[in-house]
C-alpha positions in Angstrom: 0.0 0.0 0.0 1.7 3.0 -1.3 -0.1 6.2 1.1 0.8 9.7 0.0 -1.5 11.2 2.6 -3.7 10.6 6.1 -6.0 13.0 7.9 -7.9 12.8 10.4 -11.0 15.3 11.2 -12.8 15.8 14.8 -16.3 17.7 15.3 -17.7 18.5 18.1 -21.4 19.5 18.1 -22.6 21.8 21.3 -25.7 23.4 19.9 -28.0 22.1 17.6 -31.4 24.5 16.4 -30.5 27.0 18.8 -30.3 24.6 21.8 -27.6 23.4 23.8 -26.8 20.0 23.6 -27.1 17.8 26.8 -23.9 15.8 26.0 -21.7 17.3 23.0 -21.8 14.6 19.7 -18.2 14.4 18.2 -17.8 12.8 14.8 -14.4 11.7 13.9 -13.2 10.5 10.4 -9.7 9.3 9.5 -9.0 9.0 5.7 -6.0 7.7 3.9 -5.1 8.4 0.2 -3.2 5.4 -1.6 -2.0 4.8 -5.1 -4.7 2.8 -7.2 -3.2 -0.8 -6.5 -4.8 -1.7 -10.3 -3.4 1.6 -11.4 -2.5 1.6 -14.9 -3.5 -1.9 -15.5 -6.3 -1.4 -17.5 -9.5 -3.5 -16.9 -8.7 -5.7 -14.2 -11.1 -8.8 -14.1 -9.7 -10.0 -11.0 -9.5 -7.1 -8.3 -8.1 -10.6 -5.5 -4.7 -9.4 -5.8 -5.1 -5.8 -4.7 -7.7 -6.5 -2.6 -5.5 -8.9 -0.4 -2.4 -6.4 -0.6 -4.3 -3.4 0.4 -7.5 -3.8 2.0 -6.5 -5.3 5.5 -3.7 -2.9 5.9 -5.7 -0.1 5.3 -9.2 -0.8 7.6 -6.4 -1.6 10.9 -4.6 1.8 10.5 -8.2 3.5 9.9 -9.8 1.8 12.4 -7.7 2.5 14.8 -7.2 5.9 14.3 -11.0 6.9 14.0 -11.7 5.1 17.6 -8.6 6.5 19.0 -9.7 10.2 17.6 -13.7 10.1 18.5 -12.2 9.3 22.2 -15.4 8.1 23.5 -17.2 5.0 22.8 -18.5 4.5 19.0 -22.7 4.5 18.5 -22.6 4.5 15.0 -20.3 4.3 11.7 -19.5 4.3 8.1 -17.0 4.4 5.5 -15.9 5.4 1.9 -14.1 5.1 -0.9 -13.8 8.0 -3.7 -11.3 7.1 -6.3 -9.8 9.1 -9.0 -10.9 9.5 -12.5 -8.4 7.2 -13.8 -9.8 4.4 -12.1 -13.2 2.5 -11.3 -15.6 2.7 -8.8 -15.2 -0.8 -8.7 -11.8 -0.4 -7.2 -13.2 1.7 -4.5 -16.1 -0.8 -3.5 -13.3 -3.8 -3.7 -11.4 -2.9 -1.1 -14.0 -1.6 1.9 -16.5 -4.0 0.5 -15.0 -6.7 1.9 -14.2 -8.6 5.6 -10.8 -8.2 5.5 -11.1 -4.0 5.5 -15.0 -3.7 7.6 -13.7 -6.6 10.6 -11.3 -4.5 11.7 -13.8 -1.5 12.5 -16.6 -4.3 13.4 -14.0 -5.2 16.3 -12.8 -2.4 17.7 -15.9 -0.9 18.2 -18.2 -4.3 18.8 -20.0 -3.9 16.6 -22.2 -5.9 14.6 -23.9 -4.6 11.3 -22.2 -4.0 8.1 -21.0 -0.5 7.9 -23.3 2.0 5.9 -21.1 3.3 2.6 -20.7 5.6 -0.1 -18.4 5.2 -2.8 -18.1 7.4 -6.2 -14.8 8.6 -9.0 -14.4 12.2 -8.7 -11.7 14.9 -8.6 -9.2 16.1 -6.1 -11.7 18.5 -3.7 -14.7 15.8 -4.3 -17.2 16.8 -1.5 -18.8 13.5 -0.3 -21.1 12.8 2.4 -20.5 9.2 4.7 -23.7 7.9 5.6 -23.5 6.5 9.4 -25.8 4.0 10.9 -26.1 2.3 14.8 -23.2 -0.2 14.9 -25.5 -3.2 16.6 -29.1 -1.7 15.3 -29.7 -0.2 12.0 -33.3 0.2 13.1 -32.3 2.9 15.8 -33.3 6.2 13.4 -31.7 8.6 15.6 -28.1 7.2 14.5 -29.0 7.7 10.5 -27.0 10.2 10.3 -24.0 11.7 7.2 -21.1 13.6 7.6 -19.7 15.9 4.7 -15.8 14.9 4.2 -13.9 17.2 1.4 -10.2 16.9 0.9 -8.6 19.3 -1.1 -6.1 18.0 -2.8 -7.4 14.1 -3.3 -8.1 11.8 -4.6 -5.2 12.4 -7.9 -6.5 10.4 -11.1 -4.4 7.7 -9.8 -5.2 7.6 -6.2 -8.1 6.4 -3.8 -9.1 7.9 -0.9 -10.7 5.1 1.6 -12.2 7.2 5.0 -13.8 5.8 8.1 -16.3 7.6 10.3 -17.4 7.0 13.9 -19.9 9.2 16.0 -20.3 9.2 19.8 -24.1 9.3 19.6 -26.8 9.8 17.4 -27.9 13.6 15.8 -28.1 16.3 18.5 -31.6 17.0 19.6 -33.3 13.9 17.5 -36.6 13.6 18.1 -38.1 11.3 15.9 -40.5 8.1 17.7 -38.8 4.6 17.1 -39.2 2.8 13.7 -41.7 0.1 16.2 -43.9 3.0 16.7 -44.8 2.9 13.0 -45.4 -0.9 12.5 
């Protein structure tokens, strides 16, 4: 896995429609911009190889650094992959689409559902939004939440840029009745 960049963003939330919060939400998301593993390959028809060299590797060092950076226990999560124009979404989906990158997340955090994602090609400065979910209950509506990522200079044509996201609670001042109310 060849990086050329990792950041890691922390937001705190204190008021939400004019109201204090009762306990401040903090989002945290750690991204990592690699080189394309099937860069310059052309149509790839099996993605194994890159997957197995770079997919691990990448959902440790994420994982860890997104639980480490929320500093409070994880509620909900998600992930994302945003790779350049010279590549495929495909390539994106291969790598967080799979055990070997989601587990390590999953673990850290106990967590039991598959991780909510967005992936998509765009340009360096791609604005995209990582939709987050409850990590044991996707029913629990107050943890559907997103969380707007941009990165300036990433991904390159070459390049994908693979991001985590955790959140220490659900949105600030949700008020919506429980999914059971409706059935």
């Amino acid at each position: 896995m060849k990086v050329r960049k990792f950041i890691t963003l922390v937001d705190d939330v204190y008021t939400e429609g004019g109201r204090p919060v009762a306990s401040p939400v903090r989002v945290a998301v750690a991204a990592i911009v690699i080189e394309n593993p099937w860069a310059g390959m052309g149509f790839v028809e099996d993605l194994t190889q890159g997957i197995s060299s770079t997919a691990s590797d990448a959902g440790k060092l994420l994982a860890a650094t997104v639980t480490e950076a929320l500093g409070r226990p994880v509620e909900a999560f998600g992930k994302a992959a945003i790779v350049g124009l010279n590549g495929e979404i495909e390539h994106g989906s291969a790598l967080i689409h799979t055990l070997l990158f989601g587990n390590h997340f999953r673990h850290a955090v106990s967590g039991s559902t598959l991780l909510p994602a967005v992936e998509k090609r765009g340009s360096a400065g791609t604005v995209f939004d990582i939709p987050l979910k409850h990590i044991n209950d996707v029913t629990i509506r107050s943890h559907h939440q997103s969380f707007e990522v941009r990165i300036s200079d990433a991904p390159h044509p070459d390049e994908i840029l693979l991001a985590l996201a955790a959140s220490s609670a659900g949105r600030p001042q949700q008020r919506l009745a429980p999914l059971s109310s409706e059935q």
